[in-house]
N, C-alpha and C positions, 0 to 999 in steps of 0.2 A: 854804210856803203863806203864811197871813196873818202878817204880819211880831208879832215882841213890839218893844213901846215902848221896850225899851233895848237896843234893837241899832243899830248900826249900820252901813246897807247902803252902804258910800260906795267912790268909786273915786279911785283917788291920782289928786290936778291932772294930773299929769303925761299918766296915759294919757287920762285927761278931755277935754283937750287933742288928743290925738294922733288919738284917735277908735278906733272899736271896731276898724276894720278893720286900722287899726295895730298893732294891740296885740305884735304880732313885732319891729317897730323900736322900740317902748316899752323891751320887756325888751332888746332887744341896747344900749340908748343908755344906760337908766335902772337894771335891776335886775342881768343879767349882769357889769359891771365892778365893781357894788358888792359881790356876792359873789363873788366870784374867781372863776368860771366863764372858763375860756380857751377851750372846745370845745364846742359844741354840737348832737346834730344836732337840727331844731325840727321839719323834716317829709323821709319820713312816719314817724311814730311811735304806739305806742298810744294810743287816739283821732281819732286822724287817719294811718290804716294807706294802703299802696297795694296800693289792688284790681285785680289783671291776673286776665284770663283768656283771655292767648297767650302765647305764646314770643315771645324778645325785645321784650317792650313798654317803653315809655318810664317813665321814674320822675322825676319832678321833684323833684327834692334843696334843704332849705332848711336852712342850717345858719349858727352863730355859732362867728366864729374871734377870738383877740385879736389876732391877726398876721394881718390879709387882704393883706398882700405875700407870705405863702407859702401862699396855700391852691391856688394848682398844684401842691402836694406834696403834698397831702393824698388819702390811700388806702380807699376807701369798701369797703365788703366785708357779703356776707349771709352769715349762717351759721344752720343750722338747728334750730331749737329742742330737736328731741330728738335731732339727732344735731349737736352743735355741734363736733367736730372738720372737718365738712366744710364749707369755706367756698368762695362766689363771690365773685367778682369784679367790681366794676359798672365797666364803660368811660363815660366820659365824651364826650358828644358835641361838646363843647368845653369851653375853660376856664372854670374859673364867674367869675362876674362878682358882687364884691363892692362896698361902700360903704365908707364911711369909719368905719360904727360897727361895721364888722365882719359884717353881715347880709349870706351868700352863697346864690346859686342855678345851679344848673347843672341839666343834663338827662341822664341817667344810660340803659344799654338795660341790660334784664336778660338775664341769663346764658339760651343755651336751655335749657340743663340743671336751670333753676330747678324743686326741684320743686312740685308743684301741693296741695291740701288740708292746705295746710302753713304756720304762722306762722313768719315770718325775724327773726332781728334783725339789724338794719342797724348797725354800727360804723364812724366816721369815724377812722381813725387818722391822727396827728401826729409829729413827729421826737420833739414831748415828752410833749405830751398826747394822748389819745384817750377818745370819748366810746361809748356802746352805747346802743340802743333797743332794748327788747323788743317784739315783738308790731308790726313795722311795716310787716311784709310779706307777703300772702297773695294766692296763684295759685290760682284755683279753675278744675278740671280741663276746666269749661267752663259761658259766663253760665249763673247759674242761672235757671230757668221751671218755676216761680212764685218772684220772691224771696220770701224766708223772712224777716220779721225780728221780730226778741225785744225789745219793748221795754220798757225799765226806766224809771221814775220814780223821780225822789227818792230814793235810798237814805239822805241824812240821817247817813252815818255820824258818831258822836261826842250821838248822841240820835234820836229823841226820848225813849227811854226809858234812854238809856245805854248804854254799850257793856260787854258785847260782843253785843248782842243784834242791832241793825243790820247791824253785820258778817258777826256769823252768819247772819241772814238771807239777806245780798248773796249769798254762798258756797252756800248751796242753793239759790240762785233760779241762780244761774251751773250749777250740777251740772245741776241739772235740764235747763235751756236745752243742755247739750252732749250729753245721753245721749236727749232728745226724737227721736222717728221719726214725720216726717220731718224730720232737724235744721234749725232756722233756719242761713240764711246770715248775716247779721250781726247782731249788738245793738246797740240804739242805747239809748244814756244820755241822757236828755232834763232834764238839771241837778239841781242840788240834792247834790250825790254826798258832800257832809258837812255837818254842823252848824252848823259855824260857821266852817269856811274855813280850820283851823289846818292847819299843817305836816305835824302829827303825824297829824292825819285823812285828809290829801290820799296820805301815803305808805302810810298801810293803804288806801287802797280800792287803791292799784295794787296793792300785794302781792295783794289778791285777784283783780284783774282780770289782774295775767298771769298767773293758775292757767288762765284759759278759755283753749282751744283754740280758739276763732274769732274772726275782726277784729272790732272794735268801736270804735264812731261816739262821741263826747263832748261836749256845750256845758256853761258853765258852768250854773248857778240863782243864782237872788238869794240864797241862803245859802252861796253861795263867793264871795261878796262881802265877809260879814262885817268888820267893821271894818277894813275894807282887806285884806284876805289875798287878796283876786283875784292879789296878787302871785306868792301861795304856790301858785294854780292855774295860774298862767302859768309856772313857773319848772317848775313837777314835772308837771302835766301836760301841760298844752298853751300854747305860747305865743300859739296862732292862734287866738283867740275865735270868729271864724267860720272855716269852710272849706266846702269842695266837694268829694264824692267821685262818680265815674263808673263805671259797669260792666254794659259791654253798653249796652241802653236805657236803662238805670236812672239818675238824675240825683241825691242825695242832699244836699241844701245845709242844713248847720249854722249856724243863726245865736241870735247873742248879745242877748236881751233886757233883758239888765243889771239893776240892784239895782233898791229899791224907789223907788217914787217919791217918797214924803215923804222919804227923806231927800237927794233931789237938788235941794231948791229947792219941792216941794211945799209948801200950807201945811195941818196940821194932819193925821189918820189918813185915809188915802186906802184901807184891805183892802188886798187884794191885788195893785193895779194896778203893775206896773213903769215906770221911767224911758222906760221905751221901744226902737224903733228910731232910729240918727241917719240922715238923709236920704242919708248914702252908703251905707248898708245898703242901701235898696230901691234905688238905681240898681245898687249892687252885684249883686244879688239879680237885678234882670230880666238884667245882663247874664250872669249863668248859666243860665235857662231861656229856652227857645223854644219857639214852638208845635209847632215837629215831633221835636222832641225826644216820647219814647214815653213815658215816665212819669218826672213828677219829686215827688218827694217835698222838703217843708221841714221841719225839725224846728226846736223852740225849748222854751224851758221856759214860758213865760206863751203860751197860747193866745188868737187873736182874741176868742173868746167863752169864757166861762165862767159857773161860779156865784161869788157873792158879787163881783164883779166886781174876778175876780183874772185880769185880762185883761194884754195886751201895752198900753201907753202909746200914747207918741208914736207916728206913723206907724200905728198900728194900720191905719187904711181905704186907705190905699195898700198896705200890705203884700198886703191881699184884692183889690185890683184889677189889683197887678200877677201877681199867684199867678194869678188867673182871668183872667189877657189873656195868662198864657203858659204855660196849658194843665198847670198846677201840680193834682194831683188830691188831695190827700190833707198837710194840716197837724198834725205828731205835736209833742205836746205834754204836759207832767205840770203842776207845779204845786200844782194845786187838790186832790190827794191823792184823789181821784174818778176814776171810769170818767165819761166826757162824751162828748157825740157830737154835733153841731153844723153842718148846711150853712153855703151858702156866705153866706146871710140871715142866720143865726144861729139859724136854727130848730131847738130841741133835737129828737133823734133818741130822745129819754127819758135820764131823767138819769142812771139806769146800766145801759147797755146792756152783755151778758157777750161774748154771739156771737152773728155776724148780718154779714149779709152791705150795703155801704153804698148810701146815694143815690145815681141813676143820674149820667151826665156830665153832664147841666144841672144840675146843685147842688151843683158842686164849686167850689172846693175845699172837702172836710169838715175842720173841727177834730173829731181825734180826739184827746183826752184819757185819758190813762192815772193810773191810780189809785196810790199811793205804793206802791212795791216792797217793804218791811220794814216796811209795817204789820203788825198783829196777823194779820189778814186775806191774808198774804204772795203775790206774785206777779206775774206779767208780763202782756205782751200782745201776741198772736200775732196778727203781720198779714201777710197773704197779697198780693204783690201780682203779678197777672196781667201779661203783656209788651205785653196790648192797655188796661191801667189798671183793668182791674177787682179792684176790694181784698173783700177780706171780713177778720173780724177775731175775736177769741175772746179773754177774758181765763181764765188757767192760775192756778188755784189751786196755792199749794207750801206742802205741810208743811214745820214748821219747831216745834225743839222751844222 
């Protein structure tokens, strides 16, 4: 949320440089050789899972090798979470094509025997090394109608009141979200997922995120920025700041609002306003929606509109121009630790709306805003989205002791 005066939200020159959409040849150039990592797979991975739902669908493989003269040897394979003696085998539809910093992609067909309501984990094995991803594969038995999805704000773990109270929290809001009728299809994490961006923080929220049974979406917060540790999100979580996921009609685009703005060149206490989007974001960004595309959703952690004006920075008014010239309905969003509800003018829809169904297609795209996950007040927000774009939305109160 509102930044404290001695943090600081900064991003190493390097990827600064590189820009948000880099951020995968960042770490294959910059952080991968410095910490001996020889093998990596980058996608798709928890966070950035691959959503099928057919037999034999394509899987786009991204991965970091030290030796990209032998990744034609290299043996990819899914096995399955609760029963992991039985493994697939993923064919390559040609050889991947790597760089010189090591950054490979190839395009992979899933097995047909892949089974369905099931998370896989994806292993890249080597002559010498081999790496594993949990949670990076899920076939749902068929597109879901109405997508279901759970989303979380802010988890904050490592504070705000200390751990282990966050955590705890995360892990009921997770229980709940899986034993829910009628279950959501995905959760999205809409930033902030610890305090201050350390190591130690970044590897407990996975510990608790691959206890869930269903795929789940990830962007950073400007508190995994923390005094440079966006390194420590890229390395263990996700090295892909933003991404795209598809399934069925469904269009789901993850993008990166970055740290704070005063401390990127700002002068003086700005709230909660982010550095922004860079102007390859929104080209990036239109080129993943179109208008016949059936529904696209965007997620970010700093929303176009908010209170105390803990909004997205740069690019804010083209981000809403291009969302609303490519038929973009619906903007998820945390931050502000609030329920918030906001058209496409910026017209609040009241400032904490629970449940209730949203403004019609001329006042889209809405910022929807979700309230912090492990507050005191603990819980998520159940959004419903129709195959024709109609959303409605409910926020789930979860005991937690």
């Amino acid at each position: 949320m509102l930044t404290h005066c001695s943090r600081e939200y900064v991003l190493p020159p390097e990827l600064a440089e590189a820009g948000s959409l880099a951020s995968a040849r960042y770490v294959t150039r910059h952080v991968y050789p410095a910490r001996g990592i020889a093998l990596q797979v980058m996608r798709p991975r928890l966070g950035d899972p691959a959503l099928l739902h057919t037999d034999g669908q394509e899987i786009e493989l991204v991965f970091f090798t030290q030796r990209p003269q032998d990744a034609s040897g290299l043996r990819f394979v899914l096995s399955d979470e609760l029963l992991p003696v039985t493994e697939y085998e993923l064919t390559l539809e040609a050889p991947a094509t790597c760089d010189v910093d090591g950054l490979c992609h190839a395009i992979a067909t899933a097995p047909l025997a892949l089974p369905s309501e099931r998370l896989l984990t994806l292993c890249v094995d080597g002559p010498v090394e081999s790496d594993c991803q949990s949670s990076a594969v899920y076939r749902f038995g068929e597109v879901p109608d109405p997508l279901r999805l759970a989303v979380i704000a802010d988890p904050h773990l490592g504070g705000i009141e200390g751990e282990p109270t966050p955590s705890r929290r995360l892990a009921r809001i997770l229980e709940v979200i899986a034993t829910r009728e009628p279950r959501p299809d995905l959760a999205v994490v809409v930033g902030d997922l610890t305090q201050d961006g350390t190591a130690q923080m970044q590897e407990l929220f996975l510990s608790i995120a691959r206890t869930f049974p269903l795929p789940m979406l990830l962007i950073p917060g400007n508190h995994d920025f923390n005094d440079g540790n966006i390194n420590e999100y890229l390395v263990r979580v996700l090295p892909h700041l933003d991404h795209v996921n598809r399934l069925g009609p469904y269009v789901l685009v993850g993008v990166n609002s970055g740290p704070q703005l005063r401390d990127q060149g700002g002068a003086g206490f700005t709230g909660g306003v982010s550095y922004g989007l860079e102007a390859a974001q929104i080209h990036w960004i239109a080129d993943q929606i179109a208008p016949e595309d059936q529904v696209e959703i965007v997620y970010v952690h700093h929303s176009p509109y908010a209170v105390f004006l803990s909004v997205i920075g740069n690019h804010r008014e083209q981000l809403l121009e291009i969302c609303e010239a490519g038929g973009v309905g619906l903007i998820l969003a945390g931050h502000t630790h609030m329920n918030e509800v906001y058209d496409k003018a910026g017209i609040a829809q009241g400032l904490n709306p629970r449940c209730d169904q949203l403004p019609g297609p001329e006042r889209r795209p809405i910022s929807l805003v979700t309230a912090r996950a492990t507050d005191r007040s603990a819980g998520f927000r159940e959004v419903v989205v129709q195959p024709s774009g109609v959303v409605s939305y409910c926020w789930i109160d979860v005991a937690v002791q």
